[in-house]
C-alpha positions in Angstrom: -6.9 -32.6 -0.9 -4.3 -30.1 1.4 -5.2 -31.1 4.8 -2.6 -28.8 6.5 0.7 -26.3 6.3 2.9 -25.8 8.7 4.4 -22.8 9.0 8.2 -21.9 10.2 7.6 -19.5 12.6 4.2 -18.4 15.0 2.7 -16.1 16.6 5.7 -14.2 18.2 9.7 -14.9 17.8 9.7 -17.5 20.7 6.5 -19.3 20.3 5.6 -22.3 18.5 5.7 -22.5 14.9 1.9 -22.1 13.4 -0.3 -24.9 11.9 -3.2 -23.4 9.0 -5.7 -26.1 8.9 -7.1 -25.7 4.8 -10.5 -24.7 4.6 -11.9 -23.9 1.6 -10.0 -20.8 1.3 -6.9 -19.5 3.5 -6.3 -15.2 3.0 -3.1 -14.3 3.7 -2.6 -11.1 5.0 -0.6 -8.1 6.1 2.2 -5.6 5.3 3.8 -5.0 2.2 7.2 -7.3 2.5 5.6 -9.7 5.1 5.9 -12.7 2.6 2.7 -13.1 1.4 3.6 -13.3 -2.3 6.7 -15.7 -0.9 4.1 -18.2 0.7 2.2 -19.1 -2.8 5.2 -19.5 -4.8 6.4 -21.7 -1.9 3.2 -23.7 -2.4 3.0 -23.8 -5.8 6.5 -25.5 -5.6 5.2 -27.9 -3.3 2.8 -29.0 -5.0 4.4 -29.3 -8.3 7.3 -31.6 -6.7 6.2 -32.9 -3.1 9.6 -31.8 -2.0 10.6 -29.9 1.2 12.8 -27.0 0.1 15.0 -26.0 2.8 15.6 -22.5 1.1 12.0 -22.4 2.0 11.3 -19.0 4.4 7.7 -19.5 4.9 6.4 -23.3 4.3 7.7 -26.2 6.6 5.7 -29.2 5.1 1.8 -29.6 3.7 -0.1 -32.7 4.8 -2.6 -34.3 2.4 -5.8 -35.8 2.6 -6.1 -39.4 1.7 -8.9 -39.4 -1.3 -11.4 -42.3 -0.4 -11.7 -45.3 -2.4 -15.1 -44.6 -3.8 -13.4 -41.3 -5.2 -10.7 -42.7 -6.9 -11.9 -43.4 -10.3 -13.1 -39.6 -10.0 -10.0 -38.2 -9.2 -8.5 -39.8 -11.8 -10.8 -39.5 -15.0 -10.2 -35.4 -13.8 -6.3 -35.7 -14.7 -6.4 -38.7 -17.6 -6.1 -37.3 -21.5 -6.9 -39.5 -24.2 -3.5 -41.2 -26.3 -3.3 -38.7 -29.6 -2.4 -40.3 -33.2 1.5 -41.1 -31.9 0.5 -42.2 -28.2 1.6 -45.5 -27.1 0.1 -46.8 -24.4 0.6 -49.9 -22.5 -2.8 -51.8 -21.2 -2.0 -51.3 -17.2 -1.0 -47.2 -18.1 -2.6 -44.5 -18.6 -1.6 -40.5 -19.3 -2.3 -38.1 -17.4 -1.7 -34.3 -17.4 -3.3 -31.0 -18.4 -3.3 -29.0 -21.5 -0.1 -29.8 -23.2 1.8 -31.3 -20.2 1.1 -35.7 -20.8 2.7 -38.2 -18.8 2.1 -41.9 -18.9 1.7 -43.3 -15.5 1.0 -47.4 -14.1 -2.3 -47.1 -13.2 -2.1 -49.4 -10.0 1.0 -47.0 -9.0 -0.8 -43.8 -9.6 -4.2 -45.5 -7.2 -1.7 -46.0 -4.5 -0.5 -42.5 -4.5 -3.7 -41.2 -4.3 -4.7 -43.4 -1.8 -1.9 -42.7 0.3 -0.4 -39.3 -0.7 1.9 -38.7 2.6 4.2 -41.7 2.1 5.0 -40.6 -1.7 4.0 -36.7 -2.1 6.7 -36.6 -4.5 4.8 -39.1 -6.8 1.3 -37.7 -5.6 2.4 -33.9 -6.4 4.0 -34.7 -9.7 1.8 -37.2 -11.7 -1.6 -35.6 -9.9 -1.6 -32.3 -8.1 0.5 -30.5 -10.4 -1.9 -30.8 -13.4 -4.7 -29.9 -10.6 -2.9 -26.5 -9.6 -3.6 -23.0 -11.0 -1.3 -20.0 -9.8 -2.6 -16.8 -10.9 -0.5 -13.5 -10.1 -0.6 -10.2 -11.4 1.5 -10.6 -14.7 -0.4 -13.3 -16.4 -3.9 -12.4 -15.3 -4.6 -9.6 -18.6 -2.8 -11.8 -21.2 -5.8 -14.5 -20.0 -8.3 -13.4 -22.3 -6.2 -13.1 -26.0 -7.1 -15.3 -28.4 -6.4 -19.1 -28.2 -5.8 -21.8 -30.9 -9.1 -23.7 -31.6 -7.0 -27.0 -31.8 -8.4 -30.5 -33.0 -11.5 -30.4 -31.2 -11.7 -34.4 -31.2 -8.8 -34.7 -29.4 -8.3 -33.6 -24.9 -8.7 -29.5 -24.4 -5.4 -28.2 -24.3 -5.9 -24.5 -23.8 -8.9 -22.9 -21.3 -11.1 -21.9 -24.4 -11.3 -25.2 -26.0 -12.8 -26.5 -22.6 -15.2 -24.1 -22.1 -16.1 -24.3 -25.8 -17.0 -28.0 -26.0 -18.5 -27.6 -22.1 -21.4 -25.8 -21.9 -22.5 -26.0 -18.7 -19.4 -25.1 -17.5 -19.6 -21.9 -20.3 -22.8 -21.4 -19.0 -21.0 -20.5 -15.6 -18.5 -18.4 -16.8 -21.5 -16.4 -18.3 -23.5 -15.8 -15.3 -20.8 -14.3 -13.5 -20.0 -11.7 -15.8 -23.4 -11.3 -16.7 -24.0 -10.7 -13.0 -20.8 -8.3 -12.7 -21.0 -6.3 -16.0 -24.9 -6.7 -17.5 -23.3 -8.0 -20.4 -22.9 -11.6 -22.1 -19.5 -13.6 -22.5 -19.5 -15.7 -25.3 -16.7 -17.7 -27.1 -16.0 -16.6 -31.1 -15.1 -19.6 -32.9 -16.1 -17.2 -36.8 -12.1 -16.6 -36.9 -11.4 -19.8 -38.2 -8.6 -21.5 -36.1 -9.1 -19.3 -33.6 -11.4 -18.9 -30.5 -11.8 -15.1 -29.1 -13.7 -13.7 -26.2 -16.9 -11.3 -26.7 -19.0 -9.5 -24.7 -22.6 -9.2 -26.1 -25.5 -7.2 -25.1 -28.3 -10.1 -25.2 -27.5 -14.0 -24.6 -27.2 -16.0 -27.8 -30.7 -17.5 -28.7 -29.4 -21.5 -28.2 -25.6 -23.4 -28.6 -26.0 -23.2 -32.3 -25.8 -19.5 -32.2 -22.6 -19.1 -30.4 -21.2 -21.8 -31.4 -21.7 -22.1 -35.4 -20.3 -20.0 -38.6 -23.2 -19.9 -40.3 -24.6 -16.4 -41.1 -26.5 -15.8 -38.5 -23.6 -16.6 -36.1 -21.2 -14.4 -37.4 -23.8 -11.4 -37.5 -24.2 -12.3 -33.5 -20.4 -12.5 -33.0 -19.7 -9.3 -34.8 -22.5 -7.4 -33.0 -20.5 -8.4 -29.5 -17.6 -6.2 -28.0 -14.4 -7.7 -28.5 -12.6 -8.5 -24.8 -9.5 -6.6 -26.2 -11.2 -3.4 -26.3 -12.5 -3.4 -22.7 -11.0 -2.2 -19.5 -7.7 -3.8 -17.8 -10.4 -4.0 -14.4 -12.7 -6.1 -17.3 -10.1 -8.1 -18.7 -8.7 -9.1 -15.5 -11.8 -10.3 -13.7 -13.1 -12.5 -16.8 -9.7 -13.9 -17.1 -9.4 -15.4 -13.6 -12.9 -16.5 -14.2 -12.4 -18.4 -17.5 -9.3 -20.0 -16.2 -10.2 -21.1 -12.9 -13.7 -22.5 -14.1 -12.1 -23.8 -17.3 -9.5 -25.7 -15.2 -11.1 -26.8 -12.7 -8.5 -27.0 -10.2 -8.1 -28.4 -6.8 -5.9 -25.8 -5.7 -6.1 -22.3 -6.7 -3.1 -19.8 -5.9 -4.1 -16.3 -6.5 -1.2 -13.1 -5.9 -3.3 -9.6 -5.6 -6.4 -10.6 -7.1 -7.3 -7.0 -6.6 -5.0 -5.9 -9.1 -6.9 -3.6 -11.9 -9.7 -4.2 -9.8 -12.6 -1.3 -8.8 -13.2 -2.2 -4.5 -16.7 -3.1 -5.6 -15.2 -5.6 -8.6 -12.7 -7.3 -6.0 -15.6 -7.7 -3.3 -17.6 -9.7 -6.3 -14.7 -11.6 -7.5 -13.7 -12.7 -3.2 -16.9 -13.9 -3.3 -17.4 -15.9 -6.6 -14.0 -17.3 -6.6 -14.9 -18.4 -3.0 -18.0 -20.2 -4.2 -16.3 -21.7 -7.1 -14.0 -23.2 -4.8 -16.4 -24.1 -1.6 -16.3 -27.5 -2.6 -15.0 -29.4 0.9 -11.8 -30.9 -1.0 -11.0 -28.0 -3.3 -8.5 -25.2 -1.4 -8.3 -21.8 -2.7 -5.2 -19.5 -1.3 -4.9 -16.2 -2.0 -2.2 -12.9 -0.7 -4.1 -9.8 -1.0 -4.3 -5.8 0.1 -7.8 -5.8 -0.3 -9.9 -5.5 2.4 -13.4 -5.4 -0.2 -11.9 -8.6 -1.5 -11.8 -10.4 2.2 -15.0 -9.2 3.1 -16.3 -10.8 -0.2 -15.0 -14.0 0.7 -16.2 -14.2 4.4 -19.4 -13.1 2.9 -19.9 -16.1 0.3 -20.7 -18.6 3.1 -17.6 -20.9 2.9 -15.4 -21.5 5.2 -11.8 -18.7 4.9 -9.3 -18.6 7.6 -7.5 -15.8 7.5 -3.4 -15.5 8.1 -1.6 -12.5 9.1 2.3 -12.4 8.5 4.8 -9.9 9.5 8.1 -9.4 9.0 9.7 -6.5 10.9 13.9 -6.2 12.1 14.1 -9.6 10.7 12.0 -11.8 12.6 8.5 -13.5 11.0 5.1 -13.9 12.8 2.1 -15.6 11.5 -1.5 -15.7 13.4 -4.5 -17.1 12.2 -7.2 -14.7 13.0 -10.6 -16.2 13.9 -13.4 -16.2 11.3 -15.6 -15.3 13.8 -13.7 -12.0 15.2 -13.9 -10.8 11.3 -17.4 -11.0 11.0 -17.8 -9.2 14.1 -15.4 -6.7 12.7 -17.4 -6.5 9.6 -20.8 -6.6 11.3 -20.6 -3.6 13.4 -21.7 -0.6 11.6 -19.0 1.8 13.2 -16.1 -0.6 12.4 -17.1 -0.3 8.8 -18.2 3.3 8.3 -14.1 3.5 9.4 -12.9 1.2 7.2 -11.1 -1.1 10.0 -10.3 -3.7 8.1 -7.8 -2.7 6.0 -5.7 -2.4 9.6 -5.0 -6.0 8.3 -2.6 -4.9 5.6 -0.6 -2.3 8.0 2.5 -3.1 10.4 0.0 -0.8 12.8 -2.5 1.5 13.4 -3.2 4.9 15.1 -7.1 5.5 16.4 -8.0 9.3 17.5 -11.3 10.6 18.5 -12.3 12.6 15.5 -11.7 13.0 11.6 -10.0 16.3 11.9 -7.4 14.8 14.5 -6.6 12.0 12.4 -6.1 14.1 9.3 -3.7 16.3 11.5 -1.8 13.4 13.3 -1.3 11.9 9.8 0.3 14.6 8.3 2.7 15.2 11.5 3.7 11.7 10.9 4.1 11.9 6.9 6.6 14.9 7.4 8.6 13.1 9.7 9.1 10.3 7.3 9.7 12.5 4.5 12.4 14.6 6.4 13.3 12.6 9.3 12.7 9.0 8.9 14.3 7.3 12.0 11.7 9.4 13.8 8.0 8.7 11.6 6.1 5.7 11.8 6.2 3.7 8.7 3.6 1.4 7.4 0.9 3.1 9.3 -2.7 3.2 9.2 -4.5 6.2 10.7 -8.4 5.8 11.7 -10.6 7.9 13.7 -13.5 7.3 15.6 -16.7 9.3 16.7 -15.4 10.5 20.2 -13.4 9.5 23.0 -15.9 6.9 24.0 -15.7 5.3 21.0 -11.8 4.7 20.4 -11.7 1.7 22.4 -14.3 -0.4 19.9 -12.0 0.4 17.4 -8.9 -0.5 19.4 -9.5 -4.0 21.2 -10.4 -5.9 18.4 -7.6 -5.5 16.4 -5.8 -5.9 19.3 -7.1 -9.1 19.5 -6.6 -10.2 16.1 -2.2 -9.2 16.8 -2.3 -5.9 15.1 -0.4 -3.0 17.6 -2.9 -0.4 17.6 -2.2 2.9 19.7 -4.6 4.9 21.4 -4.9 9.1 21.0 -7.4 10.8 23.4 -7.6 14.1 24.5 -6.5 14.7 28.6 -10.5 15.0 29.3 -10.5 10.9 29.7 -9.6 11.1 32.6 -12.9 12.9 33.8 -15.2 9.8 33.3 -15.2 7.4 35.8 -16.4 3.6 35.7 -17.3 1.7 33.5 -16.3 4.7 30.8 -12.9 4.4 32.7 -12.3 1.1 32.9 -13.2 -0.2 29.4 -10.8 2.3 28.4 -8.3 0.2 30.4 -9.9 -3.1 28.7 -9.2 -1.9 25.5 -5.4 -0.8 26.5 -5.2 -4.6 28.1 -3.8 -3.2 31.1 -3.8 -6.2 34.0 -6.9 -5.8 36.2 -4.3 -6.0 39.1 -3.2 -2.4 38.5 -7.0 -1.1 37.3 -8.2 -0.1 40.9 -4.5 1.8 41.9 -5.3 3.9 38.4 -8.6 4.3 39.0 -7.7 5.8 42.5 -5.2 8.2 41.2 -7.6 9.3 38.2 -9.8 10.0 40.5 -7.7 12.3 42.6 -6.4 13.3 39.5 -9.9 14.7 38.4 -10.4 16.5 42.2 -7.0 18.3 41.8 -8.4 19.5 38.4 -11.8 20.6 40.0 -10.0 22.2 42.7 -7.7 24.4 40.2 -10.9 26.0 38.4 -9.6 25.9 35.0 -10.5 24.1 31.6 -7.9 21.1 31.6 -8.7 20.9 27.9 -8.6 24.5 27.0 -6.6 26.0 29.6 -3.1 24.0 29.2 -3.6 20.7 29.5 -1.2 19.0 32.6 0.4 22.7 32.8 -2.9 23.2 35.2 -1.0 21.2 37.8 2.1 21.9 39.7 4.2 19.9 41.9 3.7 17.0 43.4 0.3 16.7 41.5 1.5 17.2 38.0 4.0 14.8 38.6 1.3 11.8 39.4 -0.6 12.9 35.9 2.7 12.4 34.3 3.1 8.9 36.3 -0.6 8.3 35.2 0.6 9.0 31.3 3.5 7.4 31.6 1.9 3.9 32.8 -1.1 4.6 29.5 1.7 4.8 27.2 3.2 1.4 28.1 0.3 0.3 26.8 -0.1 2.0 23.9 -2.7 4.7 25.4 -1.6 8.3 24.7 -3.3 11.5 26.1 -2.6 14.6 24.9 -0.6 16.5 27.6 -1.3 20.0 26.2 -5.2 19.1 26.7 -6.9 18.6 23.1 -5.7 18.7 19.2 -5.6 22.4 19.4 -2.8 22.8 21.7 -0.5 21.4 19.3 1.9 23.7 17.2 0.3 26.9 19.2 3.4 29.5 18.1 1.7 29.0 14.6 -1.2 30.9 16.0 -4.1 28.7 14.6 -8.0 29.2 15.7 -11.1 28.0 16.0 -11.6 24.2 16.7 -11.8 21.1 15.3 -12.4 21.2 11.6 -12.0 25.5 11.5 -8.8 24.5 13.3 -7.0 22.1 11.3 -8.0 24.3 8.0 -6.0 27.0 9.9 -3.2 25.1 10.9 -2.6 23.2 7.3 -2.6 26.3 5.8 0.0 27.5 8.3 2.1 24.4 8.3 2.4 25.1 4.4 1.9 22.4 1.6 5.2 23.3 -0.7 8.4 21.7 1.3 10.5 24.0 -0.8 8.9 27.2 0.3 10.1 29.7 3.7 7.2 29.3 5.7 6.8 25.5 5.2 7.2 23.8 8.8 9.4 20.7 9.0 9.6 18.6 12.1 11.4 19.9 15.4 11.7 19.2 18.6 9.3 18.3 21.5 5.8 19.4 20.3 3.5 16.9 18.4 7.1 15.7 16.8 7.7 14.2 20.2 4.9 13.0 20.9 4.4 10.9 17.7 7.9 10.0 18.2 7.1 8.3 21.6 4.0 6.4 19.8 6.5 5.1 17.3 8.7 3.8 20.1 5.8 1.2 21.4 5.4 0.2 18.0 9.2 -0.5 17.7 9.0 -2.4 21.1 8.4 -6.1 20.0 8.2 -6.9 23.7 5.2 -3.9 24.1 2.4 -4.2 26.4 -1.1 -4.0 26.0 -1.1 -6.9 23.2 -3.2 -10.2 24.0 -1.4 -13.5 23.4 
């Protein structure tokens, strides 16, 4: 049906403006503010009226996909209402529409559209896409579920309850889902006369005549079942975007937050069901989400996502289409997902240190700078951690890979290993293999000087073990790292941050220490706010490379 969007803008401010071929289902991605919401109410638009809007920020233009001949008929019994008492139509028309929405179209007009939707998408949008498009977002989604006007059952379903009432195969899916999500039944009420109302029942009704009579024993069923209104918002939510998107049957499906009300385990289901629902090679499901359980969901259903990351920092847009194939490496490596890497898709960037207790500190450095300084903190940052040095680089060149600035944080013991420890450290940093062997010669000298001193570089002060000439190169050897978005710690490890507070111990003993030295009530004496130099400059100078948007270190 949507063959392909064009974007407005690409990868970077200069480069060309992205295409998203539509698969199945297109993710869109990233920061809060980046225009993900923007981008489905942009669609929605278009494919209501076929119009390019030039107050459009995101969207350029969407290309359709001619429906074959042999489909025709198809397409159109899937729009076309039966005339009501006071309906006149002419032989060569027809109506079409959904619900309550009827318009009487020529049918010879309406096969040409469909046959060739590019050369009239206003036509093609507006007597057929429109009534085949579904926009869910986070205001409508609860109200889903109240109850709905039986109607004249004789006549075209106009509301989502009367289809799934007179369909019962397509009932019969709604059911299994929820049966499969929440152990319990759904069934459709129709004992308030005039009315249909959602239940949730403990056992399956014994046949159709069950659910859908009044006799007695149909009532006792229906008042044994929970009413939908008395469930959770997470409940309501999930069944409603299930009923309506399965009730309609739409081509295109627009979804804002799915996630919303949402347990991680609930959103992981629903990514994945609505992703089946939709697999279907001409039906296109998009969807703007924060949930990383709810992408992993749909990648995990089988059908084919592609996945688009905007941005939107100091005024400029980027979109990149990350490769399916990247994510499920991302999602497949047990490490990446003990971490919860992922959800580094939803930040403007992300900070990777060697362990959990210098994560925890490095956060909190950079949370008190935005709270009391913010032109100094990082905002919109993601903090992760690996196991050990070793390990921060499998964290950091993927996402790297997939356009997300990710910065390194190691303690100055790095440089002690030498090849291939050394240079897939590099890899990771994207450093050109041009300047690898000059590093690797002064790393090495680096690490003789050190010897030679018979001190701890780690415990025993860090670059301060060098003097002269020789602590200069270790700067120069930092310095060229943190182009690339590869910091070492120049006091030696975590621990030699913050040192007039007089913390102990190491690692986890250390940071209890430190915490409870730093204070937790901003309003009290002892509480430290940022300063000068110390880990306030050092974050400081992380932030810088993420303000570059000409930094190194990021693959094209």
């Amino acid at each position: 049906m949507i063959k392909s969007i064009k974007l407005k803008f690409g990868r970077t401010a200069d480069a060309t403006a992205e295409s998203v071929e539509a698969l199945p289902v297109t993710v869109f991605v990233g920061p809060n503010n980046s225009g993900k919401s923007i981008v489905l109410k942009e669609m929605q638009s278009f494919c209501q009226t076929g119009n390019r809007n030039q107050k459009s920020v995101i969207i350029d233009d969407v290309e359709f996909r001619p429906i074959e001949a042999e489909k025709i008929q198809e397409k159109i019994a899937g729009v076309r209402l039966e005339p009501g008492p006071n309906d006149t139509v002419e032989p060569d028309h027809i109506l079409v529409g959904k619900w309550n929405s009827r318009k009487k179209i020529h049918i010879d007009a309406l096969v040409e559209v469909l046959t060739h939707p590019n050369k009239q998408p206003q036509n093609f949008c507006k007597w057929y896409l429109t009534h085949k498009t579904l926009i869910l977002d986070g205001g409508s989604r609860i109200k889903l579920v109240g109850p709905q006007s039986a109607g004249d059952l004789k006549q075209s379903p106009s509301t989502s309850f009367q289809a799934l009432f007179k369909d019962d195969e397509k009932r019969r899916g709604v059911r299994r889902i929820i049966q499969d999500a929440f152990g319990l039944y759904l069934v459709i009420d129709p004992t308030h006369l005039g009315n249909f109302s959602l239940r949730l029942s403990k056992r399956a009704p014994e046949d159709v005549i069950e659910e859908k009579g009044i006799h007695p024993e149909a009532v006792a069923f229906h008042s044994e079942a929970m009413p939908i209104e008395q469930t959770s918002d997470g409940v309501k939510a999930f069944v409603g975007m299930i009923t309506e998107m399965i009730a309609g049957d739409p081509m295109v499906l627009l979804i804002d937050e799915p996630e919303a009300f949402l347990h991680p385990s609930l959103s992981f289901k629903l990514g994945k069901e609505v992703s089946n629902i939709m697999s279907s090679s001409e039906k296109r499901l998009f969807v703007s989400t924060h949930s990383p359980d709810f992408v992993m969901g749909c990648i995990q259903s089988g059908a084919p996502v592609n996945i688009v990351r905007l941005t939107f920092r100091d005024g400029i847009p980027t979109a990149r289409i990350l490769p399916n194939g990247d994510i499920l490496r991302l999602m497949r490596n047990p490490l990446l997902r003990s971490t919860g890497v992922l959800s580094g898709l939803f930040y403007e960037s992300v900070v990777v240190t060697e362990s959990d207790a210098d994560r925890a500190f490095y956060q909190e450095i950079n949370d008190r700078m935005l709270r009391f300084d913010g032109a100094e903190g990082i905002p919109n940052c993601l903090f992760l951690n690996a196991q050990n040095k070793q390990t921060v680089k499998t964290i950091i060149k993927p996402l790297r890979e997939l356009g997300i600035p990710v910065a390194g944080v190691v303690d100055i013991d790095v440089i002690k290993d030498g090849g291939s420890v050394w240079t897939s450290f590099l890899d990771c940093g994207f450093i050109p293999e041009i300047e690898k062997n000059p590093l690797a010669g002064l790393r090495s000298g680096l690490m003789k000087k050190f010897n030679d001193s018979g001190r701890d570089m780690k415990k025993e002060g860090g670059k301060n073990v060098l003097t002269g000439s020789d602590r200069e190169g270790l700067e120069n050897l930092f310095e060229k790292l943190c182009e690339y978005g590869l910091f070492v710690v120049p006091g030696g490890e975590l621990e030699s941050w913050l040192e007039h507070l007089g913390a102990s111990g190491h690692g986890p003993n250390w940071l209890i220490e430190v915490f409870e030295k730093m204070g937790e009530d901003p309003t009290s004496e002892g509480y430290v706010l940022p300063g000068e130099g110390d880990v306030w400059e050092f974050l400081s100078q992380i932030r810088l490379w993420f303000a570059n948007q000409r930094r190194k270190g990021m693959p094209q």
